[in-house]
N, C-alpha and C positions, 0 to 999 in steps of 0.2 A: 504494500500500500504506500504511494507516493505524497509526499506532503506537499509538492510542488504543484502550480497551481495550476489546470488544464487549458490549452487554448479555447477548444469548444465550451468551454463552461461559462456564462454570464454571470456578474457578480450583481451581487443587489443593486449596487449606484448603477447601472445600467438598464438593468428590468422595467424601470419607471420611466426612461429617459422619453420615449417617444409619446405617452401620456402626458409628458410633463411637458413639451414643447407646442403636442397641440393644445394644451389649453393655454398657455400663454400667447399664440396666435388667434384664438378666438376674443382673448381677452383684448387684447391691442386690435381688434379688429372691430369689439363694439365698442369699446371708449371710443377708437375713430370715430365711429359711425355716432357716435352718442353726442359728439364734442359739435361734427360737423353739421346734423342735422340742424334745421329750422326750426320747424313749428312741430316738428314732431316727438324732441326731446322726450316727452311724459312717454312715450312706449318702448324710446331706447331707453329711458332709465328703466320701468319697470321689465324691458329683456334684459337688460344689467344685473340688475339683482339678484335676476333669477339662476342667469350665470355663475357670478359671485359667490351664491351661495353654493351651487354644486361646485366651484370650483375650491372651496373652503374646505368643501369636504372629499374632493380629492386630495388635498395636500395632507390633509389630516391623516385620512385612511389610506391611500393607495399610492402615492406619487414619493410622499415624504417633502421634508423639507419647510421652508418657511414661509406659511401663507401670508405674510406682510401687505405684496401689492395684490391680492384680491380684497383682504378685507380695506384698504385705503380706495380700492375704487369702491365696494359696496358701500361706504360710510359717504363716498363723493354722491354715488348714484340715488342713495336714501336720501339726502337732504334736496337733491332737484325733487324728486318725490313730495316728498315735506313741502318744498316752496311751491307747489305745482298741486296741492291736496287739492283745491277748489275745480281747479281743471278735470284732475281725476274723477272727483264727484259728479262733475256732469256727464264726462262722458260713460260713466256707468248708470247715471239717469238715465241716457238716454239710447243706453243698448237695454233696458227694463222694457 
């Protein structure tokens, strides 16, 4: 039995790696999208969040490592939210 480490073998810091890339290109993809939209912002922040939060809890459970900039964009995406509650309200009036 050899202690020396197999080429074919993947070690943990790797198993994650391609998880952990795509969610940081979704992430950088809707902040774009969240930053650059117009009048639309209330639906990219609430698809933010949504994100955010599964992405929280990848890093938590599956990816490893330190969720820092998911929970900094969800804390940015909850307060357009926040400033934006009245907007929300209607337009959930108005799909009733």
């Amino acid at each position: 039995m050899s202690l020396a480490p197999s080429l074919t073998q993947t070690s943990p810091v790797h198993q994650g790696r391609a998880g952990h890339i795509a969610l940081w290109i979704v992430q950088i993809a809707l902040a774009a999208m969240f930053l650059l939209a117009g009048s639309s912002k209330l639906f990219g922040a609430l698809a933010l969040v949504a994100t955010m939060i599964g992405a929280i809890a990848a890093h938590l459970f599956i990816v490893g490592g330190s969720p820092a900039m998911p929970v900094i964009l969800l804390f940015g995406s909850a307060g357009v939210l926040w400033a934006r509650r009245n907007q929300l309200l209607g337009a959930l009036r108005t799909v009733r």
